[in-house]
VEXGU-210424 format. One record per residue (C-alpha): residue in one letter; x, y, z. Coordinates in steps of 0.02 Angstrom, whole numbers, plus 50000, padded with zeros to 5 digits. Layout:
<torlos>
+------+-------+-------+-------+
| rest |    px |    py |    pz |
+------+-------+-------+-------+
|    a |     X |     Y |     Z |
...
+------+-------+-------+-------+
</torlos>
This chain:
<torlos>
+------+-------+-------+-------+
| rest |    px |    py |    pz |
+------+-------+-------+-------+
|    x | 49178 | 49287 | 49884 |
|    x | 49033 | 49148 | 49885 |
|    x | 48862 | 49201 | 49813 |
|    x | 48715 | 49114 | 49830 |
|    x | 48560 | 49148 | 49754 |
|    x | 48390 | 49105 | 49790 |
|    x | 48227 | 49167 | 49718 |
|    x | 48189 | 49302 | 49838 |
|    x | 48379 | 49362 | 49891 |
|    x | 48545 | 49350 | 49849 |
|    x | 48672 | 49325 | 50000 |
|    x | 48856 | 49371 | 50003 |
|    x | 49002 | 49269 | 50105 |
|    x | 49135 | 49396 | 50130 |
|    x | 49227 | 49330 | 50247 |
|    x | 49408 | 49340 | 50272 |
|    x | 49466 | 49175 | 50167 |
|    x | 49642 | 49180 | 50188 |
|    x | 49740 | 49009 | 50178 |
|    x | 49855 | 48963 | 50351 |
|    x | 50002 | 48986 | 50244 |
|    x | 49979 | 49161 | 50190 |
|    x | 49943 | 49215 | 50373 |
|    x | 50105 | 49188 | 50430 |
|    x | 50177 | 49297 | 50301 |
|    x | 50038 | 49448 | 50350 |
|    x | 50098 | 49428 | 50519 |
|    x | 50290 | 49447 | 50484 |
|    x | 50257 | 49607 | 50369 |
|    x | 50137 | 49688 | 50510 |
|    x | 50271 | 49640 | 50649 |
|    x | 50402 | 49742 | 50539 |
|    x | 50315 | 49877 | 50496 |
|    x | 50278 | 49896 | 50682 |
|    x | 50458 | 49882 | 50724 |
|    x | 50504 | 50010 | 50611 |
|    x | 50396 | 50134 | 50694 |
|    x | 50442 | 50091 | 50870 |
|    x | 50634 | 50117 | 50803 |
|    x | 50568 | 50288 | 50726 |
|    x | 50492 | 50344 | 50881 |
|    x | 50634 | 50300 | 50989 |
|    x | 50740 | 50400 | 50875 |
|    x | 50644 | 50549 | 50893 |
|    x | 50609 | 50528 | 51104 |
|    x | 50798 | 50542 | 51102 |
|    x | 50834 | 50679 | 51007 |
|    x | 50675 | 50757 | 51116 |
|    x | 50769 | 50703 | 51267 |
|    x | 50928 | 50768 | 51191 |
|    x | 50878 | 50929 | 51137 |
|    x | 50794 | 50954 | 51311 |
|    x | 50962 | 50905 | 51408 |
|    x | 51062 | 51031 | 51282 |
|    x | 50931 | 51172 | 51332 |
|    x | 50958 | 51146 | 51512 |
|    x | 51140 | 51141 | 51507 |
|    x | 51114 | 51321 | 51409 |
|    x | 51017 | 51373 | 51559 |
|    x | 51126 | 51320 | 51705 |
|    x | 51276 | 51406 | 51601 |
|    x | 51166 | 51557 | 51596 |
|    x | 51135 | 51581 | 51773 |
|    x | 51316 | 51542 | 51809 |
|    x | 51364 | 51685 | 51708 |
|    x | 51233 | 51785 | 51798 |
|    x | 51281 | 51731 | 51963 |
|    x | 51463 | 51775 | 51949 |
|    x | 51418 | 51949 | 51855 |
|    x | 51315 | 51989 | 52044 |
|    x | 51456 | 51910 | 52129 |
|    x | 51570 | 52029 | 52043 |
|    x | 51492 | 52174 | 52044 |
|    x | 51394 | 52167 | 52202 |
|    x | 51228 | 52195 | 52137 |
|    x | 51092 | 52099 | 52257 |
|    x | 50949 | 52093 | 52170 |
|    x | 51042 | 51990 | 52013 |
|    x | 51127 | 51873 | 52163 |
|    x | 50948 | 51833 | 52230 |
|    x | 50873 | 51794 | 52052 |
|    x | 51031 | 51705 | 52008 |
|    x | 51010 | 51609 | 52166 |
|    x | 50821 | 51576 | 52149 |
|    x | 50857 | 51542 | 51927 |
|    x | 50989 | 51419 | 52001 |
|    x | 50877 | 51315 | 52131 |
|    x | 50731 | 51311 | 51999 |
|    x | 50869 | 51234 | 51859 |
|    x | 50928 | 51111 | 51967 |
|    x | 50779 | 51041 | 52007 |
|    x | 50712 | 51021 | 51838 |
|    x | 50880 | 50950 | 51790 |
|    x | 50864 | 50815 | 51929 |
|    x | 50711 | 50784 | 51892 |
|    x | 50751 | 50754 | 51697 |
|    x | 50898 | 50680 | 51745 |
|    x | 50794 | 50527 | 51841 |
|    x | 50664 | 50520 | 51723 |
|    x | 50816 | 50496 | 51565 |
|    x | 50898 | 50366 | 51670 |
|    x | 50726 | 50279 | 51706 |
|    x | 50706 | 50282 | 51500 |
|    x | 50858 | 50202 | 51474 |
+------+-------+-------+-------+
</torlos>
């Protein structure tokens, strides 16, 4: 920091004053302490993603058992919401499905 004093004022310089060597070295640490949060975040969005596929599978299992319950017993009612459960599942799962590939 650079002072310089006059009779009335003082004035302060506090600008940035580092050398073209040590910027280099500031730009290396920043650019890896960026990377390791991109690699952080990416390691969380897939266990999100994977969590979220494991969920769905739990559902479409659900309404299979569901579907072949009213199949097997007759019932109408549970092979209607089976069949509308079913429709909504798969399109979710498409749509996750195109939107993990597009991730990739």
């Amino acid at each position: 920091m650079v002072r310089r004093t006059c009779s009335t004022h003082t004035e302060r310089n506090t600008h940035m004053t580092a050398t073209t060597t040590e910027r280099p070295t500031q730009t290396v640490e920043t650019t890896a302490a960026a990377t390791a949060t991109q690699a952080t975040t990416g390691t969380q969005t897939d266990a999100n993603r994977l969590t979220f596929a494991v969920a769905m599978i739990a559902v479409m299992f659900a309404v299979m058992v569901m579907a072949v319950v009213g199949a097997v017993t007759g019932i109408p009612t549970l092979m209607f919401a089976s069949s509308v459960l079913a429709a909504i599942t798969m399109g979710v799962g498409i749509y996750t499905g195109i939107n993990l590939l597009e991730a990739r």
